[in-house]
ZATOR-681118 format. One record per residue (C-alpha): residue number from 1; z, y, x. Coordinates in steps of 0.02 Angstrom, whole numbers, padded with zeros to 5 digits. Last residue first. Example, Ala and Ser with C-alpha at 12.3 -4.5 7.8 and 13.67 -1.06 7.14 Angstrom:
REM residues 2
+-------+--------+--------+--------+
! nutor !     up !  north !   east !
+-------+--------+--------+--------+
!     2 !  00357 ! -00053 !  00684 !
!     1 !  00390 ! -00225 !  00615 !
+-------+--------+--------+--------+
This chain:
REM residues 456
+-------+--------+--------+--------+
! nutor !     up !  north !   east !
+-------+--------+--------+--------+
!   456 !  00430 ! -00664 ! -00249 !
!   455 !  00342 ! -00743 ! -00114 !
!   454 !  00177 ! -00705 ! -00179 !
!   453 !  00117 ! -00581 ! -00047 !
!   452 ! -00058 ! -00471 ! -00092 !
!   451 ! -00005 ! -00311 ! -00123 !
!   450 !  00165 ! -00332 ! -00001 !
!   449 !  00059 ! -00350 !  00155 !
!   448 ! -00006 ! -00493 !  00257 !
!   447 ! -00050 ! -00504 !  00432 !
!   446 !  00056 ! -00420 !  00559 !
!   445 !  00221 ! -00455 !  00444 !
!   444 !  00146 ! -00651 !  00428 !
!   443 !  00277 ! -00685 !  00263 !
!   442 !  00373 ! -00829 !  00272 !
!   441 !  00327 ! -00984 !  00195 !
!   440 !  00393 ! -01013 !  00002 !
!   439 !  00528 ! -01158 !  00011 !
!   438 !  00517 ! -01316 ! -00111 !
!   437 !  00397 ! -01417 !  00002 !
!   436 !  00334 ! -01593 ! -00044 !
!   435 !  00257 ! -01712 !  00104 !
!   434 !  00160 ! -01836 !  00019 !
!   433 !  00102 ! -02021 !  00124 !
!   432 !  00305 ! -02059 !  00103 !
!   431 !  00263 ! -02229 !  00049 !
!   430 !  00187 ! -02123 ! -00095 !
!   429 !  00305 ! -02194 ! -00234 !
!   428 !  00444 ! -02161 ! -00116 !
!   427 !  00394 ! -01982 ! -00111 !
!   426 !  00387 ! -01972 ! -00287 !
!   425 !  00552 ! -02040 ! -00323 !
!   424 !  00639 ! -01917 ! -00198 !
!   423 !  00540 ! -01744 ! -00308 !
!   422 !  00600 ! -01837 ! -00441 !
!   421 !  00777 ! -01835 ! -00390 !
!   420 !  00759 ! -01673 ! -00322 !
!   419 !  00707 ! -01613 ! -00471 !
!   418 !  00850 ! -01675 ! -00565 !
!   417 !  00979 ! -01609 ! -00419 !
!   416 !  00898 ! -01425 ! -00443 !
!   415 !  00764 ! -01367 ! -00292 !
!   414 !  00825 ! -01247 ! -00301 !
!   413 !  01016 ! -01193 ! -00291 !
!   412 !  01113 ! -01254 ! -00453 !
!   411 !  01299 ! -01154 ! -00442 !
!   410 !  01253 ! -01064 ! -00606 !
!   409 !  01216 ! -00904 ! -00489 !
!   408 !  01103 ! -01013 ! -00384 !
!   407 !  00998 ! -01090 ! -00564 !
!   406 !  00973 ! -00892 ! -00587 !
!   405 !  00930 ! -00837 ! -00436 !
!   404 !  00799 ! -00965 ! -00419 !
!   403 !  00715 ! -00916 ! -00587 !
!   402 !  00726 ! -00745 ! -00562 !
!   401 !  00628 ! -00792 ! -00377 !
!   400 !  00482 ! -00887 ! -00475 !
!   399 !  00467 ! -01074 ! -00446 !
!   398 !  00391 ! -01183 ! -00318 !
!   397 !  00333 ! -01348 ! -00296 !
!   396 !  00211 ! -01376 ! -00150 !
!   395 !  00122 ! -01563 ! -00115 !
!   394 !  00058 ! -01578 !  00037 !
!   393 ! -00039 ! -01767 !  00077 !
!   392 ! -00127 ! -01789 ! -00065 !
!   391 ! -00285 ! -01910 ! -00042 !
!   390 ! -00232 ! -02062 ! -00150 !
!   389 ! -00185 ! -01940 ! -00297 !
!   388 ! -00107 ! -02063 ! -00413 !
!   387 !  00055 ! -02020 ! -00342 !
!   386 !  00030 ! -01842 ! -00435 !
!   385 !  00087 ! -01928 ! -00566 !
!   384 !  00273 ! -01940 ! -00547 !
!   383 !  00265 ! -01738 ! -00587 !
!   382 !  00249 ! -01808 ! -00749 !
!   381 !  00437 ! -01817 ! -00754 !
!   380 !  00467 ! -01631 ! -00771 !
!   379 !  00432 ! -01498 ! -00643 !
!   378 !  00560 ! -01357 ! -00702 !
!   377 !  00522 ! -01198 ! -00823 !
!   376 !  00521 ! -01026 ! -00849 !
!   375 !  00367 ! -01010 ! -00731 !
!   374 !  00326 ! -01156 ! -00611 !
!   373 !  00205 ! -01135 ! -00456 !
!   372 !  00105 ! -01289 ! -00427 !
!   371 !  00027 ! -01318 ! -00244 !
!   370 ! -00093 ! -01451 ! -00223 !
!   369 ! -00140 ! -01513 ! -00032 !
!   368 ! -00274 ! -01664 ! -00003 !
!   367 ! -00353 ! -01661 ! -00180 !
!   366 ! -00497 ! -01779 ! -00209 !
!   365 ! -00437 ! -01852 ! -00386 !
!   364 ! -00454 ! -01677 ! -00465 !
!   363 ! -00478 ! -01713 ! -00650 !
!   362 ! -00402 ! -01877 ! -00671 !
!   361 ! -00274 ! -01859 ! -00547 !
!   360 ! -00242 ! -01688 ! -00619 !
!   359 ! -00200 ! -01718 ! -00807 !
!   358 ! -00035 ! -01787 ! -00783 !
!   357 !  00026 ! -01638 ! -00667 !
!   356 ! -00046 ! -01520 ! -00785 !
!   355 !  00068 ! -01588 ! -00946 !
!   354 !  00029 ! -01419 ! -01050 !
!   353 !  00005 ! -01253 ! -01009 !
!   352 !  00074 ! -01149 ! -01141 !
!   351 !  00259 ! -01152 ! -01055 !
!   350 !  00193 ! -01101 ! -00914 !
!   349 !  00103 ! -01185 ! -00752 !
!   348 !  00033 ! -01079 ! -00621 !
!   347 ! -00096 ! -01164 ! -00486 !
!   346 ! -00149 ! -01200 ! -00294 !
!   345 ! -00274 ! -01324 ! -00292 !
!   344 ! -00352 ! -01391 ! -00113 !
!   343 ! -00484 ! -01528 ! -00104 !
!   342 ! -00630 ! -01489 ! -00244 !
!   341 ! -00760 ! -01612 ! -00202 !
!   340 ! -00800 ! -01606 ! -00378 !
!   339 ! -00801 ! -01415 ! -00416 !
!   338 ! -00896 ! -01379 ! -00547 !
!   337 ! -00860 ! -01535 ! -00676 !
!   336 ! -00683 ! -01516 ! -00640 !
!   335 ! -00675 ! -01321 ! -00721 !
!   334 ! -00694 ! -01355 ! -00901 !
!   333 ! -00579 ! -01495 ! -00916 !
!   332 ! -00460 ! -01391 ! -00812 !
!   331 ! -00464 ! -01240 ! -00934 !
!   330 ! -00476 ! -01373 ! -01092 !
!   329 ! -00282 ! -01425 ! -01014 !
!   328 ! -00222 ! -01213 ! -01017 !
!   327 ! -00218 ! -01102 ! -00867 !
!   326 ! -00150 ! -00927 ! -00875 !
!   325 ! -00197 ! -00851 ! -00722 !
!   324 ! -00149 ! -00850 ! -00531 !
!   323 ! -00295 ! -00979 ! -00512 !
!   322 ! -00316 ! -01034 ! -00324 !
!   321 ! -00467 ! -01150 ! -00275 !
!   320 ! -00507 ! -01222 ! -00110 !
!   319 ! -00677 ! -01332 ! -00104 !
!   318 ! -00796 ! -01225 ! -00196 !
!   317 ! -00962 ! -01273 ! -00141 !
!   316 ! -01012 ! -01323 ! -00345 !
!   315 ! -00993 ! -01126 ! -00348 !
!   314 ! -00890 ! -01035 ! -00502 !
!   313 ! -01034 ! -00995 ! -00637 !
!   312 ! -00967 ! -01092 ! -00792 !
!   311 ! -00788 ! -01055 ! -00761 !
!   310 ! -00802 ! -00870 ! -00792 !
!   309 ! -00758 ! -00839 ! -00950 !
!   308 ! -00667 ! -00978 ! -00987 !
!   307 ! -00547 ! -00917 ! -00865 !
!   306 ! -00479 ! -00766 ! -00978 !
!   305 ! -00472 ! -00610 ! -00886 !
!   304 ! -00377 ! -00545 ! -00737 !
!   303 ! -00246 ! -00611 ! -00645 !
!   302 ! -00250 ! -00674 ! -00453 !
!   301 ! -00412 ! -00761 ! -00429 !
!   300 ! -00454 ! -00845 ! -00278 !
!   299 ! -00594 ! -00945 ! -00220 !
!   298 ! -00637 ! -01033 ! -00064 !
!   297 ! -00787 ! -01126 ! -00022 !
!   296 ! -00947 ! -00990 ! -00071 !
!   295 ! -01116 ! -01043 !  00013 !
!   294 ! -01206 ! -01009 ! -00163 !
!   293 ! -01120 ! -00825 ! -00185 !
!   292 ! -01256 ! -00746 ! -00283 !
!   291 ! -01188 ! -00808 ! -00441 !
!   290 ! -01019 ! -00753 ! -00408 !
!   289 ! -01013 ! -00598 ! -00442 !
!   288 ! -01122 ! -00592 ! -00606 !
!   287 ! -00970 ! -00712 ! -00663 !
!   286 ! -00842 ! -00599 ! -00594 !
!   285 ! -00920 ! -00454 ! -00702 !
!   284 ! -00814 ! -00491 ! -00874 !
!   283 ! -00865 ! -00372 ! -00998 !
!   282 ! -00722 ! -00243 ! -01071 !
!   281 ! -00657 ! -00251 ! -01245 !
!   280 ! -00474 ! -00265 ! -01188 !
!   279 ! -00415 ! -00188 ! -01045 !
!   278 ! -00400 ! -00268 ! -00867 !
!   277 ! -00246 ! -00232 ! -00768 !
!   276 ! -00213 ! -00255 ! -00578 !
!   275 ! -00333 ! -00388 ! -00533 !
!   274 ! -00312 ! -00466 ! -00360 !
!   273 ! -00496 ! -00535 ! -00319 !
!   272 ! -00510 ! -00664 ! -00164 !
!   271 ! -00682 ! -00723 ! -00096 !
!   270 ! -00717 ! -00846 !  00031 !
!   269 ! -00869 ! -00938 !  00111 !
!   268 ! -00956 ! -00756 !  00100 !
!   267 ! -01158 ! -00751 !  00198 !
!   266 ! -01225 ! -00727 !  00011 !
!   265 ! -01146 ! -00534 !  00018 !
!   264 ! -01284 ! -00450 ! -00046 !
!   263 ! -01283 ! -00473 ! -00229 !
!   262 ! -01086 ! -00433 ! -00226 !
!   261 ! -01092 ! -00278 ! -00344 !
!   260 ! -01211 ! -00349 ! -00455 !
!   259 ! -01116 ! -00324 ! -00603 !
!   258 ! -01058 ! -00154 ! -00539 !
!   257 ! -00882 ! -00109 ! -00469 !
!   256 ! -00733 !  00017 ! -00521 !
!   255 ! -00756 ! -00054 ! -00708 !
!   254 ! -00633 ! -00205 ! -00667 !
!   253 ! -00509 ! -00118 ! -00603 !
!   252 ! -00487 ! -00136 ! -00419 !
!   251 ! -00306 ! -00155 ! -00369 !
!   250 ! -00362 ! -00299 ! -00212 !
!   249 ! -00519 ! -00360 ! -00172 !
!   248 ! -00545 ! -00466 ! -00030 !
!   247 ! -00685 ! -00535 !  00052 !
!   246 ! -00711 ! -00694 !  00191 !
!   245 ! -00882 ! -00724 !  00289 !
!   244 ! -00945 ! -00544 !  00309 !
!   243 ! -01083 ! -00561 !  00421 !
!   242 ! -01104 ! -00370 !  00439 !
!   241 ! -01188 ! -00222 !  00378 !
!   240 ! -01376 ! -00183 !  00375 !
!   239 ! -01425 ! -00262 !  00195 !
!   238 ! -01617 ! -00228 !  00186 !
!   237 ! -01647 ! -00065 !  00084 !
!   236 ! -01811 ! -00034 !  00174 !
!   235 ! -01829 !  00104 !  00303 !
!   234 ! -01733 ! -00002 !  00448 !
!   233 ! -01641 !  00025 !  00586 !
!   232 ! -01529 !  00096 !  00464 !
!   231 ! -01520 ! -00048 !  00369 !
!   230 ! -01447 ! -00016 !  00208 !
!   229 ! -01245 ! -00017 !  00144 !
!   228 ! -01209 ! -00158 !  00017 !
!   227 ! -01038 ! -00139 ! -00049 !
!   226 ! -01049 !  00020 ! -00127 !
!   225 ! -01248 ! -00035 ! -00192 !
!   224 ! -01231 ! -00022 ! -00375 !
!   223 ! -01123 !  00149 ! -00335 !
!   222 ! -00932 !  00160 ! -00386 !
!   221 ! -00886 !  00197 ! -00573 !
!   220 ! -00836 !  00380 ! -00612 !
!   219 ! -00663 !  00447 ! -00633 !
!   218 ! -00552 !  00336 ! -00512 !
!   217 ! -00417 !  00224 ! -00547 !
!   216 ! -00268 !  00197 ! -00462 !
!   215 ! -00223 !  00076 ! -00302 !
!   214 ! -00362 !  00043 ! -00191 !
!   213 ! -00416 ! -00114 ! -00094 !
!   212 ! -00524 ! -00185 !  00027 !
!   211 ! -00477 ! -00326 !  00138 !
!   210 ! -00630 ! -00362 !  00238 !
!   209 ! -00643 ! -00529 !  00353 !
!   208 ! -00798 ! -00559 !  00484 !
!   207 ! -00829 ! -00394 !  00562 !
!   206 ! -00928 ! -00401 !  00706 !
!   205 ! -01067 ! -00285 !  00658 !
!   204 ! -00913 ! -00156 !  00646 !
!   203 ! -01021 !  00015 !  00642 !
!   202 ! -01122 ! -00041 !  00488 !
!   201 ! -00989 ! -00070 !  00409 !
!   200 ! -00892 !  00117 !  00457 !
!   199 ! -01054 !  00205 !  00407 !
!   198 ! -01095 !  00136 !  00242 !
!   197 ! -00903 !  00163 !  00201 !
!   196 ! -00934 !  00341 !  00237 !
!   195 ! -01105 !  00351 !  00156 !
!   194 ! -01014 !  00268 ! -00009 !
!   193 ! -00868 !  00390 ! -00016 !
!   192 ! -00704 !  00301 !  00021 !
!   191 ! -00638 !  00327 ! -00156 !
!   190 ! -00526 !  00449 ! -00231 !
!   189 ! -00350 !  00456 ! -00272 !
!   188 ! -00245 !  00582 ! -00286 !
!   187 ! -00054 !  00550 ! -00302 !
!   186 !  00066 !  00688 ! -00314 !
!   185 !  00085 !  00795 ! -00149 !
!   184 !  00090 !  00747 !  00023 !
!   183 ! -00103 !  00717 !  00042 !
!   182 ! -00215 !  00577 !  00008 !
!   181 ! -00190 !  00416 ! -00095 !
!   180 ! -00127 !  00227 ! -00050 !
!   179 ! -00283 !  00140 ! -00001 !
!   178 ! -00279 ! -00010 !  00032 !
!   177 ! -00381 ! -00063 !  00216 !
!   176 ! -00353 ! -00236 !  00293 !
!   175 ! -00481 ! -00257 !  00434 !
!   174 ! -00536 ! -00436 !  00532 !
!   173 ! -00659 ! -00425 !  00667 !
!   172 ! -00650 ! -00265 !  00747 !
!   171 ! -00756 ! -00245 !  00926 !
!   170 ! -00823 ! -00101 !  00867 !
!   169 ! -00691 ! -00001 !  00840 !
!   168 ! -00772 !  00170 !  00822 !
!   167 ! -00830 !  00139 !  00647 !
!   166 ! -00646 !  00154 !  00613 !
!   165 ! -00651 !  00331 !  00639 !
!   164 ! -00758 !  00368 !  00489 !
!   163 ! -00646 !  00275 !  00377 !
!   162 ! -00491 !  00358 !  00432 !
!   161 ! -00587 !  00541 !  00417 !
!   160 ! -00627 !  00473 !  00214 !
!   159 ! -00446 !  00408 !  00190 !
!   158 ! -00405 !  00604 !  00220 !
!   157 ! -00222 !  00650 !  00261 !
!   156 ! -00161 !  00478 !  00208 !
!   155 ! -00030 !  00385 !  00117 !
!   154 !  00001 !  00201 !  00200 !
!   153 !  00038 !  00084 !  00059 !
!   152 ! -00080 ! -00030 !  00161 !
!   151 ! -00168 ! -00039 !  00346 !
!   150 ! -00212 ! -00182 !  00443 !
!   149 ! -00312 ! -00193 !  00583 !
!   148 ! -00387 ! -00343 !  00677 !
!   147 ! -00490 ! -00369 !  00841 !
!   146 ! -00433 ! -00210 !  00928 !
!   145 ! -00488 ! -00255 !  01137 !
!   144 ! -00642 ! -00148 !  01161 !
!   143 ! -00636 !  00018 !  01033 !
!   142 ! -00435 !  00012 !  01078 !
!   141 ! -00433 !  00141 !  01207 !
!   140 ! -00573 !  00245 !  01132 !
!   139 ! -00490 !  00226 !  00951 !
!   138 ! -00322 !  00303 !  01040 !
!   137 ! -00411 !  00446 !  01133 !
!   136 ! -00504 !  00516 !  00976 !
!   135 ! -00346 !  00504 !  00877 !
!   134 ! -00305 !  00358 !  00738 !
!   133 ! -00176 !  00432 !  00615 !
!   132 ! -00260 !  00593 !  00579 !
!   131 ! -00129 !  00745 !  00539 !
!   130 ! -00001 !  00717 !  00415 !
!   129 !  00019 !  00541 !  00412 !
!   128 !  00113 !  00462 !  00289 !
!   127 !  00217 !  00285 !  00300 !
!   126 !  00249 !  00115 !  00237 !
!   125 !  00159 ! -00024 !  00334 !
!   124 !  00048 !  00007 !  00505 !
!   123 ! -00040 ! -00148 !  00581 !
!   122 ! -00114 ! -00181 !  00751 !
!   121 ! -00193 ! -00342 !  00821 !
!   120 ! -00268 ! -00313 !  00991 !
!   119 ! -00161 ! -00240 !  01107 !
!   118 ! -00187 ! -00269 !  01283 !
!   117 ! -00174 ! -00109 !  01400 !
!   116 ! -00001 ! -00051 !  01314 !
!   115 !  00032 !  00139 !  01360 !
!   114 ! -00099 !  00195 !  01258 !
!   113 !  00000 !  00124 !  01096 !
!   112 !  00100 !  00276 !  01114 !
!   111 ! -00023 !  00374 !  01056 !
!   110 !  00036 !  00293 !  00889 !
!   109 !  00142 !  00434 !  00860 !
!   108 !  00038 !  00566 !  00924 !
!   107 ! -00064 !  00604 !  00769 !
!   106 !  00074 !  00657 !  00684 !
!   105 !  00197 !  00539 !  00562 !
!   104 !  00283 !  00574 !  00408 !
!   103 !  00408 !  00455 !  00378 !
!   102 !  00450 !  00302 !  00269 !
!   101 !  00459 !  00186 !  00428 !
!   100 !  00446 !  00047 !  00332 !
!    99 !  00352 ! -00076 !  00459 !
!    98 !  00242 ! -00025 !  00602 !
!    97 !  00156 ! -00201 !  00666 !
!    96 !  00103 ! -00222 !  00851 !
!    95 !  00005 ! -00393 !  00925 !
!    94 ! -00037 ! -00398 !  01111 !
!    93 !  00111 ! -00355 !  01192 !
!    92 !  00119 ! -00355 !  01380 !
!    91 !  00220 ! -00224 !  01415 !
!    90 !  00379 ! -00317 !  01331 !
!    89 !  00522 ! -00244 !  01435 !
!    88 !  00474 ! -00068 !  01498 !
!    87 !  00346 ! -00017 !  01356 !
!    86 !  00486 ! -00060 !  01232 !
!    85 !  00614 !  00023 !  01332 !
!    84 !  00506 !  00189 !  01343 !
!    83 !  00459 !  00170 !  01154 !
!    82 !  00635 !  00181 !  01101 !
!    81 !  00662 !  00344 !  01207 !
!    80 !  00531 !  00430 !  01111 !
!    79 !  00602 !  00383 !  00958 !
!    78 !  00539 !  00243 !  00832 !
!    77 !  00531 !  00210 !  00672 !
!    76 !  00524 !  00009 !  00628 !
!    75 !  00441 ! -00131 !  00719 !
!    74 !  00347 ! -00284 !  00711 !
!    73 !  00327 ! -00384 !  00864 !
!    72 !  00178 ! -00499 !  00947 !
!    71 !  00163 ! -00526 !  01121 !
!    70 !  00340 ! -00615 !  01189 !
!    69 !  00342 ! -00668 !  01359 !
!    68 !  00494 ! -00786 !  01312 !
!    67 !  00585 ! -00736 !  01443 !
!    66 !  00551 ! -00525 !  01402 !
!    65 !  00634 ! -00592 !  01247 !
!    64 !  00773 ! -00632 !  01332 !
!    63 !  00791 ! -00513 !  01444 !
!    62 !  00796 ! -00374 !  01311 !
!    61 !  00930 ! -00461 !  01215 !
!    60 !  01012 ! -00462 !  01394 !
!    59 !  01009 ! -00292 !  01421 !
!    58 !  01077 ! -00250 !  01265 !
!    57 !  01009 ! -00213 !  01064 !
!    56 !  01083 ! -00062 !  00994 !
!    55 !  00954 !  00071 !  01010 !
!    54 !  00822 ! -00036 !  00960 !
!    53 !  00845 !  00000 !  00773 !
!    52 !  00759 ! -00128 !  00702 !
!    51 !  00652 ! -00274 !  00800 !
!    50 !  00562 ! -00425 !  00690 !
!    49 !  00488 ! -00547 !  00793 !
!    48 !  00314 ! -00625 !  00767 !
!    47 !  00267 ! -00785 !  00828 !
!    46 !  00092 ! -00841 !  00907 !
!    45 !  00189 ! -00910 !  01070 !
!    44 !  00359 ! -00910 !  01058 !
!    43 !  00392 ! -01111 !  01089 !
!    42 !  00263 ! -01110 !  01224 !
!    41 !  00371 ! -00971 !  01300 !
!    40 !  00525 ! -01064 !  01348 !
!    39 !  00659 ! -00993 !  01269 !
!    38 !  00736 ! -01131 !  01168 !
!    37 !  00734 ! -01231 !  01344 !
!    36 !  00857 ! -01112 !  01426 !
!    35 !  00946 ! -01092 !  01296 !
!    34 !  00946 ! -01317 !  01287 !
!    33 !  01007 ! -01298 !  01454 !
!    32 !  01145 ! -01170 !  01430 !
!    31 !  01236 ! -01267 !  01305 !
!    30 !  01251 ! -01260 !  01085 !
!    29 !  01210 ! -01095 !  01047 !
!    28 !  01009 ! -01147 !  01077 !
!    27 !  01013 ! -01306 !  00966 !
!    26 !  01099 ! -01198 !  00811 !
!    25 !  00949 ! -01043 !  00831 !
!    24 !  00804 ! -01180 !  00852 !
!    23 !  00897 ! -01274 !  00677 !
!    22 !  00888 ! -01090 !  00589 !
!    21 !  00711 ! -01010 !  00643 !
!    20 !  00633 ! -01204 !  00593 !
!    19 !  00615 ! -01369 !  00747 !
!    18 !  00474 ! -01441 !  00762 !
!    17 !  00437 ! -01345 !  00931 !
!    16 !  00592 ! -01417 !  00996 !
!    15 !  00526 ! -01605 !  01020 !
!    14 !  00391 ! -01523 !  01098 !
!    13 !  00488 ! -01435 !  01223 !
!    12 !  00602 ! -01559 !  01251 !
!    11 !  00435 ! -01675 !  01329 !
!    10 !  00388 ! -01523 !  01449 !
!     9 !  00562 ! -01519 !  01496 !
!     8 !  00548 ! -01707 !  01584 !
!     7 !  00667 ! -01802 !  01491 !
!     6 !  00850 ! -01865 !  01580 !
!     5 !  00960 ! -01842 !  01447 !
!     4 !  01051 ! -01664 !  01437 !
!     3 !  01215 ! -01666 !  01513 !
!     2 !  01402 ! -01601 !  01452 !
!     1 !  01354 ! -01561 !  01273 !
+-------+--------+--------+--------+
C-alpha cells in the first residue's frame, strides 16, 4: 500500500481495535503507517504479552513494546541481567505474571519487583520457594498499590507464613490462593490454620473476590466457622472480615467444609465451587450453602453431585448460571421455576442429555448469552431453536479439544461444514440479532490459572 486514505488516526485506531492477535499482526506487516498505527497504545491497553527467554529479543522488539507503553506482561525465569532490561524498557508496568518457571526460588527473586513503583496486579504460576516468597520489604512496597494476587500450583515453604504476610496488603482487592503443599519433599498438605486465615481477612477489609483452594485432602474437617473469622473489635462472634462479593472454591472435597460453612457470607452476588471428587454415600452441603445466600446472582458449579439435589434451594436472584454437570431434560424442568429472570446459561450436553437446545426457549426464554459445550457429539438440527430466544444475542458452541483434534486429523477442522451450515441458517433466522462463536477465548495469564480454565 502506497498511501493510507485520508482518516484522521484517531478514526484507524478504532477501526483497528476490532481487529484479533492474527488480522492486527497481517495489517501491521503490510506498510510503515499502518505499524505505526498497530502500535499505538490505545490498542495495547489492558493486554497481556507473553515474553520467554528475553535474551534473544533486539533493540527494536524492545522499542516496540516500550511504543506501545505496555503495563501488563507475563514472564518466565529470569536472570539478573534479564530483569535489568526489563526494568530499563517497560518501567512502568503495572501488571506482572511469573509463568512455569519450575525452579526453586529465594526470597530475593521477586525483590526485584522493588524496582517497579506501580505494580498492582501480580501473579506467580509454577514454582517453589525455599525461603518466604513475599519479604518484609516487598509486602511494604506493595501494601499501597497491590490490588490483586494470584498464586496457584506454587509449592511453599510454609502456606501458613504466606498467609500471615498477606494481611500486610491492605489495599488487596481480589486474591487467588491454591494451595499446592509445603516443603521440597512428597506432598503434605495441611490447611491454612483457622487463626491464620482469621488474621489475613480481617487484615484485607477491602477484599472483594477470594479464590480459595487446596489440592489433597486433609485429616480432620475444617472449623464450623473457617470461613467466618470474628470481630476483633468486638467480643461477640459478629463476622469481622470483609465484604466479600464473589467466592471461589476450588479442590475442596466435600467433607473439608461444614453445612453452614457459608452462613456468614450473605453480602456474595457470586459463588463458584470446582469439585474434585465426591464419594458416594456422602450428604450434599451446597444446599445448606446456599440458603443463606439471598442476594446471590451468579452461580457456578463445576462437577459434583447430582443436580436434583440441590436445585430446590438455588436463589430466585440467580441471573448467570453455569452447570459443569450432567444435566438431563427433568434437570431443566426442575431448575426454570427458580430462576425466571435467568439471562446467561452456560451448559454440557452428552449423549444422556436429550434435545437441550429445543427445550430452552421454553424454559429459559429471557436468555441474552447461552453457551453449550458438546461432548462426543455435534449440535444437531435443534440447534435451529435457539431462534426462538428473542433476547439472545451470544450464542457459544464449543466442543471438547479430543473432539477437535479428531474431526482436524480427518481433514474436518471445527466448526465441521454441517455445523456450519446450521450454525449459517441460524443466523439468518435471527436477522443476524445472534452472534455464534466456535473458538474458546484465550486464557487471562494474570488472571486465571490452569485449576479453574476450561479451554481444554
Amino acid at each position: 500500500m502506497s498511501e493510507l486514505p485520508p482518516l484522521p488516526p484517531e478514526l484507524w485506531v478504532s477501526v483497528l481495535n476490532f481487529l484479533g492477535p492474527a488480522d492486527m499482526q497481517a495489517v501491521r506487516c503490510s506498510c510503515r503507517a499502518l505499524r505505526l498505527l498497530a502500535d499505538h497504545p490505545y490498542l495495547w491497553r489492558g493486554r497481556t504479552v507473553v515474553l520467554s527467554d528475553l535474551r534473544r529479543y533486539t533493540f527494536g522488539f524492545w522499542d516496540t513494546l516500550r511504543r506501545r507503553k505496555l503495563t501488563r506482561v507475563a514472564v518466565r525465569h529470569l536472570r539478573r541481567k534479564e530483569w535489568r532490561r526489563l526494568v530499563k524498557f517497560l518501567p512502568s508496568l503495572s501488571a506482572v505474571a511469573f509463568v512455569n518457571g519450575g525452579r526453586v526460588y529465594k526470597q530475593k527473586y521477586l525483590d526485584h519487583l522493588l524496582q517497579f513503583s506501580d505494580v498492582r496486579e501480580l501473579a506467580v504460576r509454577d514454582a517453589a520457594w525455599s525461603e518466604p516468597m513475599l519479604g518484609p520489604s516487598l509486602a511494604a512496597h506493595l501494601s499501597a498499590r497491590l490490588t490483586r494476587l494470584s498464586v496457584c500450583n506454587v509449592r511453599l515453604r510454609s502456606a501458613a507464613d504466606f498467609v500471615r504476610a498477606l494481611a500486610a496488603l491492605g489495599n488487596l482487592r481480589s486474591l487467588l490462593f491454591h494451595q499446592q503443599g509445603e516443603g521440597c519433599g512428597l506432598d503434605r498438605v495441611r490447611p491454612v490454620p483457622r487463626d491464620d486465615f482469621h488474621r489475613m481477612m480481617t487484615g484485607l477489609p477491602k477484599l472483594a473476590h477470594l479464590s480459595w483452594g487446596m489440592r489433597g485432602e486433609p485429616q480432620e474437617p475444617l472449623p464450623d466457622d473457617y470461613l467466618s473469622p470474628p470481630d476483633p473489635r468486638r467480643a461477640s462472634s459478629q463476622y469481622g472480615g470483609p465484604a466479600l462479593s464473589s467466592l471461589e472454591l476450588v479442590d475442596y472435597p466435600e467433607t473439608i467444609l461444614p453445612y453452614n460453612a457459608l452462613r456468614s457470607l450473605t453480602s456474595l452476588r457470586s459463588l463458584t465451587v470446582h469439585y474434585r471428587y465426591i464419594r458416594d454415600g456422602l450428604d450434599c452441603r451446597l444446599a445448606s450453602w446456599l440458603a443463606p445466600l439471598m442476594r446471590l446472582e451468579t452461580l457456578s458449579i463445576v462437577g459434583g453431585n447430582s443436580l436434583s439435589l440441590y436445585t430446590n434451594t438455588i436463589p430466585a436472584s440467580v441471573t448467570r448460571l453455569t452447570l459443569r454437570v450432567a444435566i438431563t431434560l427433568k434437570d431443566l424442568d426442575s431448575i426454570a421455576p427458580k430462576v425466571l429472570a435467568l439471562e446467561h446459561l452456560d451448559i454440557e450436553q452428552n449423549r444422556s442429555s436429550g434435545s437441550l437446545c429445543r427445550r430452552i426457549p421454553m424454559l429459559f426464554p429471557q436468555l441474552r448469552t447461552l453457551r453449550i459445550r458438546f461432548f462426543r457429539r455435534e449440535p444437531e438440527k435443534d440447534l435451529l431453536s435457539l431462534q426462538r430466544l428473542r433476547h439472545l444475542e451470544r450464542l457459544e458452541l464449543l466442543v471438547e479439544r479430543s473432539f477437535i483434534l479428531r474431526d482436524y486429523l480427518n481433514g474436518h477442522p471445527w466448526p465441521s461444514p454441517c455445523v456450519q451450515e446450521l450454525i449459517d441458517q441460524l443466523v439468518r433466522l435471527s436477522a443476524n440479532r445472534i452472534t455464534v462463536v466456535t473458538a474458546m477465548r484465550r486464557r487471562n495469564p494474570l488472571r486465571e490459572c490452569n485449576c479453574v480454565w476450561e479451554g481444554d
